[in-house]
C-alpha positions in Angstrom: 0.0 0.0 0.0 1.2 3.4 -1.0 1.9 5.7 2.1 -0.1 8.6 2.5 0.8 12.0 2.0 0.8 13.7 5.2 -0.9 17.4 5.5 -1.1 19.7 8.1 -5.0 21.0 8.8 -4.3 24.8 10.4 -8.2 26.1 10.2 -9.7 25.9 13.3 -13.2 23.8 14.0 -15.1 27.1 13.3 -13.8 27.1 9.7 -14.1 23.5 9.2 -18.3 23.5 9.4 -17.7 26.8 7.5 -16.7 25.1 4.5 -16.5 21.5 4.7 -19.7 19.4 4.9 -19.0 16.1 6.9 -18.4 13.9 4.1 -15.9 15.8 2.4 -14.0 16.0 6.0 -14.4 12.5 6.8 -12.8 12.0 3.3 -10.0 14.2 3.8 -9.0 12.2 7.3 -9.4 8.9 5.5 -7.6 9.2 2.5 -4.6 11.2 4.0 -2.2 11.4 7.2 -3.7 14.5 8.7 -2.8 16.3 11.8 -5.6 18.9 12.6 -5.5 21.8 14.4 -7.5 21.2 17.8 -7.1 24.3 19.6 -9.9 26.8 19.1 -7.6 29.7 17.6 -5.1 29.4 15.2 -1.7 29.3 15.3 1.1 31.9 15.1 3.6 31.9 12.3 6.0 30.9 14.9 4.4 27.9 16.0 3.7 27.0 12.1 7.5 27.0 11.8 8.2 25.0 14.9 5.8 22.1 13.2 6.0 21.9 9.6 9.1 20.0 9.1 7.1 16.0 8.5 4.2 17.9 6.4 3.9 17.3 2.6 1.0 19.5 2.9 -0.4 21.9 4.5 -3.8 23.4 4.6 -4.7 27.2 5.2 -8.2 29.0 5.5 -9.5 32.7 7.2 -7.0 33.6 9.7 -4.5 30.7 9.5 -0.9 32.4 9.6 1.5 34.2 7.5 4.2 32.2 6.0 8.2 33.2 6.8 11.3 32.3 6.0 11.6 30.2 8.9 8.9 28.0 8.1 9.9 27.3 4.6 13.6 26.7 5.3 11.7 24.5 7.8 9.6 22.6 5.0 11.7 20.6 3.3 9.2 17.9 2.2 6.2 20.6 1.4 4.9 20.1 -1.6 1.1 21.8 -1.5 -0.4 24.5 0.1 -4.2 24.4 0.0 -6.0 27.4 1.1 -9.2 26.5 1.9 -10.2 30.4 1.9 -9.9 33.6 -1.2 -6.8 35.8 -1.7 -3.7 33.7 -0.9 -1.1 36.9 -1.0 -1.0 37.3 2.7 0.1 33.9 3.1 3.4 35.1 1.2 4.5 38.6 2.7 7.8 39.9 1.5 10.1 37.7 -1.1 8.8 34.3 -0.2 7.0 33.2 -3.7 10.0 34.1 -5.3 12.8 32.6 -2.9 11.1 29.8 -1.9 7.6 28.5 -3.5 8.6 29.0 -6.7 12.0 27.5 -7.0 10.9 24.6 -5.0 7.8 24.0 -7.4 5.0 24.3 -4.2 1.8 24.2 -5.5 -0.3 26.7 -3.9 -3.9 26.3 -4.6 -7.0 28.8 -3.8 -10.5 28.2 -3.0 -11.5 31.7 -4.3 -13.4 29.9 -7.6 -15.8 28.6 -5.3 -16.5 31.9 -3.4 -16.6 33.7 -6.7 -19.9 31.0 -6.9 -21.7 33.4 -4.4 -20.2 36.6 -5.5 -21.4 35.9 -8.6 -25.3 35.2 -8.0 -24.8 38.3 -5.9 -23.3 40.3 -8.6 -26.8 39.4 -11.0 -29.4 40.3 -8.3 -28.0 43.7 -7.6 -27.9 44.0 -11.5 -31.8 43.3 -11.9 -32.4 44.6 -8.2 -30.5 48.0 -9.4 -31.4 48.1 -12.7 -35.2 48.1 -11.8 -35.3 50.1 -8.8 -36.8 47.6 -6.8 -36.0 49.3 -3.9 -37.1 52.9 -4.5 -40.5 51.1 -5.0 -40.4 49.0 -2.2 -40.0 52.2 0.3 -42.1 54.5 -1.4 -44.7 52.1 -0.9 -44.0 51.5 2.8 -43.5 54.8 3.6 -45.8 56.5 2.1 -48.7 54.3 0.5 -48.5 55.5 -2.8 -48.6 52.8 -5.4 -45.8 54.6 -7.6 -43.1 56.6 -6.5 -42.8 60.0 -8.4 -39.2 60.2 -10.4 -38.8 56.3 -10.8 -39.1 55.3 -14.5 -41.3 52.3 -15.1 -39.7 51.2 -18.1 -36.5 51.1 -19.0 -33.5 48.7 -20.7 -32.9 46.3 -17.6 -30.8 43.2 -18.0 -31.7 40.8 -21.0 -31.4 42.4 -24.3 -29.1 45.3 -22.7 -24.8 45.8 -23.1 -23.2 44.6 -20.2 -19.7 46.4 -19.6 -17.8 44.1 -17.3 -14.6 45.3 -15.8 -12.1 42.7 -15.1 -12.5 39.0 -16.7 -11.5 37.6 -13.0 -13.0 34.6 -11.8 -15.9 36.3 -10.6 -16.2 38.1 -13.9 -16.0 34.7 -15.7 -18.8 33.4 -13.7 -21.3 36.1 -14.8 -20.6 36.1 -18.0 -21.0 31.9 -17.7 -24.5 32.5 -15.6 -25.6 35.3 -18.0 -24.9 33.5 -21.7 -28.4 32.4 -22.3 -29.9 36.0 -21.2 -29.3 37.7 -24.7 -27.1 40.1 -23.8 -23.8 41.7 -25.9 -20.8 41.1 -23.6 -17.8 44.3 -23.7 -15.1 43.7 -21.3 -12.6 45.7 -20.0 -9.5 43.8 -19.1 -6.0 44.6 -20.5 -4.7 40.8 -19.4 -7.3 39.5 -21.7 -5.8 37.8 -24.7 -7.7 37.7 -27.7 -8.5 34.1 -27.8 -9.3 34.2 -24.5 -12.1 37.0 -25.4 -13.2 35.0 -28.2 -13.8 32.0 -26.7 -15.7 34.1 -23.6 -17.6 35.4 -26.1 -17.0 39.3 -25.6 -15.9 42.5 -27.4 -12.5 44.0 -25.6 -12.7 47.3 -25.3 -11.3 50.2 -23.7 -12.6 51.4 -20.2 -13.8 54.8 -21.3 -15.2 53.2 -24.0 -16.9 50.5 -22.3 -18.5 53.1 -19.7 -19.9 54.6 -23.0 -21.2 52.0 -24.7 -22.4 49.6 -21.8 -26.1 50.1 -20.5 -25.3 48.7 -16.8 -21.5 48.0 -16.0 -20.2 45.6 -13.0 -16.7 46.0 -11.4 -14.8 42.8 -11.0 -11.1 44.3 -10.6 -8.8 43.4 -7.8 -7.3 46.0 -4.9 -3.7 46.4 -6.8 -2.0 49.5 -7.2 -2.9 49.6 -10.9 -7.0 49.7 -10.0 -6.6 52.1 -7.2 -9.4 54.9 -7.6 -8.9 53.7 -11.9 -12.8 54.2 -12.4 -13.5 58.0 -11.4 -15.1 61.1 -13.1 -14.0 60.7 -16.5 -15.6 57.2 -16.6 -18.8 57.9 -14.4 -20.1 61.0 -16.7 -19.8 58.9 -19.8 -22.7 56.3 -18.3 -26.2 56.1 -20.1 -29.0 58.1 -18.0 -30.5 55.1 -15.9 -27.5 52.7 -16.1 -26.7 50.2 -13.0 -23.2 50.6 -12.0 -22.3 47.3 -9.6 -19.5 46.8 -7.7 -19.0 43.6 -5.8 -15.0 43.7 -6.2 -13.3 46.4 -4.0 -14.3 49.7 -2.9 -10.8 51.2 -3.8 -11.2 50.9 -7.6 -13.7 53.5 -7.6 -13.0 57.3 -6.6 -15.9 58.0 -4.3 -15.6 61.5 -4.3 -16.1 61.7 -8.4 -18.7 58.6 -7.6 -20.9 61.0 -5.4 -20.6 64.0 -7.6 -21.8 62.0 -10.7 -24.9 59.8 -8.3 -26.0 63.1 -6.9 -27.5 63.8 -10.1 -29.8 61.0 -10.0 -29.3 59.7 -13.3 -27.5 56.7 -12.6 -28.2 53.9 -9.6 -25.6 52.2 -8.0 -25.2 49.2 -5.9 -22.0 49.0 -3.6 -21.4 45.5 -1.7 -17.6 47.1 -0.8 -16.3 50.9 0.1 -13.7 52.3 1.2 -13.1 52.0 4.4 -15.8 49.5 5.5 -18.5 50.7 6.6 -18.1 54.1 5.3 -18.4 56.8 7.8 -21.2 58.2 9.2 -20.6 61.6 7.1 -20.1 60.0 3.9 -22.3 61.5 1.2 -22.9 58.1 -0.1 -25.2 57.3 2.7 -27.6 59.8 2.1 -28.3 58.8 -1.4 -31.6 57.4 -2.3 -29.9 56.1 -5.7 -27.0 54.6 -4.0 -27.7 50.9 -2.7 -25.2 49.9 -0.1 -24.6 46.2 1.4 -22.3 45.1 4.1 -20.0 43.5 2.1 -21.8 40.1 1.7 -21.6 39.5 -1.6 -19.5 36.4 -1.1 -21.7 34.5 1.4 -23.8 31.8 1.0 -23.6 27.8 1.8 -23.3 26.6 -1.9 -20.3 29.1 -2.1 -18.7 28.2 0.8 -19.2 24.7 1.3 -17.8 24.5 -2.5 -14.5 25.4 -0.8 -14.1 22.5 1.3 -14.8 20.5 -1.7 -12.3 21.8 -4.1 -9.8 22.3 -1.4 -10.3 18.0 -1.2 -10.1 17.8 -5.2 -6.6 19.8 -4.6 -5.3 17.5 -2.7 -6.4 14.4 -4.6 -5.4 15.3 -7.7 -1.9 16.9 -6.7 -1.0 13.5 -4.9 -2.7 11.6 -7.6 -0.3 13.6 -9.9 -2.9 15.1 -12.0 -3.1 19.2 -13.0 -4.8 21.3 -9.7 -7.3 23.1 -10.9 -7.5 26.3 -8.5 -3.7 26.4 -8.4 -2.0 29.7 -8.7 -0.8 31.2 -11.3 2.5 32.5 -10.1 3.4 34.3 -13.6 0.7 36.8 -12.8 1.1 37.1 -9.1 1.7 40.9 -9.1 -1.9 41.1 -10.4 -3.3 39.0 -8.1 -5.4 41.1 -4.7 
């Protein structure tokens, strides 16, 4: 019989009915060596140096700590690290990807395809929610018992039939566009990282960003917090939207410029819907707030059991098919890591 690989299980039991159901747990004890984290916190980078010499992998979720050079000098025999959570950059502060994970060949996979699952459905109900300014009616109604609220168009160009401007073709981005192909819509997308063939086979028109805030009749905002997206949708984008577009942004609230945001939604002409800001929450004086046409949610765009119990799944499907020595799918791309949030 072949020996097992051995993995380290950092998350604590909080995480674990998170994101795992039962079976796929049960699963992950069975057909590996693991040693799992029993303590209810999690452990310090120190102590994840002091005991990951015997590991082939290790896996990481919400909280779990930072990787250092200690711990990989320590890691001879790691192979994998499966991160049963989103963004795996924190993991790797500093020079560590390129002294150690990617000389050595570590596999690092991330769970963030199945929480783009979530974000996604998200992303499409704020869409039709904004679009159709459901909730302009809803608390007109409520508030004041008229059966139409003055101002609010009852017509317009909502979702099917519309141009969709989608900025970024991340994995979130990918999955709208997936969810959306049978609603009849014309696809432009706004991504300087997407090849060609890439577009092609998504079935979308590349386009420029000023040129996709132009043409598109609603727009959603799929861009990661980098340096390159910070504030890189502001008032030269925002005046160029149609009167009674959706703008949607489930990414992160820095690639907007919410000062040039407000200024444009004060007119009224546009609705938005924010599931991020910056900071979270906004303050208490933000102008945002106050806007009847700005729709703000706590950041919970990524919630949601299929989403989230997909994690523990995949994060199982890593591990099988790394030690089964078939392709990861999920693993990191370490030729575009600089893009990566």
């Amino acid at each position: 019989m072949d020996e097992k690989a051995k993995v380290w299980y950092l998350p604590v039991p909080s995480h674990t009915e998170r994101v795992f159901r039962p079976e796929h747990y049960q699963a992950m004890l069975d057909e590996f060596e693991v040693t799992v984290n029993k303590l209810d916190r999690n452990l310090s980078s120190e102590e994840l140096a002091e005991g990951i010499a015997p590991y082939d992998a290790v896996v990481t979720g919400w909280g779990t700590p930072s990787f250092t050079a200690e711990a990989m000098e320590a890691a001879e025999r790691l192979r994998l690290i499966a991160h049963s959570a989103g963004s795996v950059k924190h993991l790797f502060p500093g020079s560590l990807v390129q002294d150690y994970i990617v000389p050595r060949g570590i596999t690092v996979f991330s769970a963030n395809g199945a929480i783009a699952l979530n974000v996604a459905e998200a992303t499409i109900g704020l869409l039709i929610m904004a679009s159709r300014r459901w909730p302009d009616m809803i608390f007109n109604f409520r508030e004041t018992g008229r059966w139409r609220p003055d101002g609010v168009p009852m017509n317009g160009q909502y979702l099917r039939g519309c141009t969709l401007g989608v900025v970024s073709a991340s994995k979130v981005g990918r999955e709208v566009l997936r969810l959306l192909q049978p609603w009849d819509l014309r696809f432009i997308v706004y991504d300087p990282y997407l090849s060609d063939e890439d577009a092609q086979q998504l079935g979308v028109e590349k386009v420029g960003l000023n040129e996709l805030f132009t043409r598109a009749d609603h727009v959603t905002i799929h861009a990661p917090s980098i340096p390159e997206t910070d504030k890189m949708i502001g008032a030269e984008q925002l005046k160029r939207m149609k009167d009674g577009a959706a703008l949607i942004n489930t990414a992160r609230g820095s690639v907007i410029d919410h000062d040039a945001l407000y200024e444009e939604a004060k007119k009224g002409r546009i609705v938005v819907a924010l599931d991020v800001t910056t900071p979270e929450p906004l303050p208490p004086d933000s102008p945002l707030r106050s806007l009847p046409n700005v729709y703000i949610t706590p950041h919970v765009a990524g919630a949601g059991y299929y989403g989230y119990l997909k994690i523990g799944e995949t994060t199982l499907q890593a591990l099988r098919d790394y030690f089964a020595g078939r392709p990861v799918q999920g693993a990191v791309d370490f030729s575009h890591w600089s893009q990566l949030a």
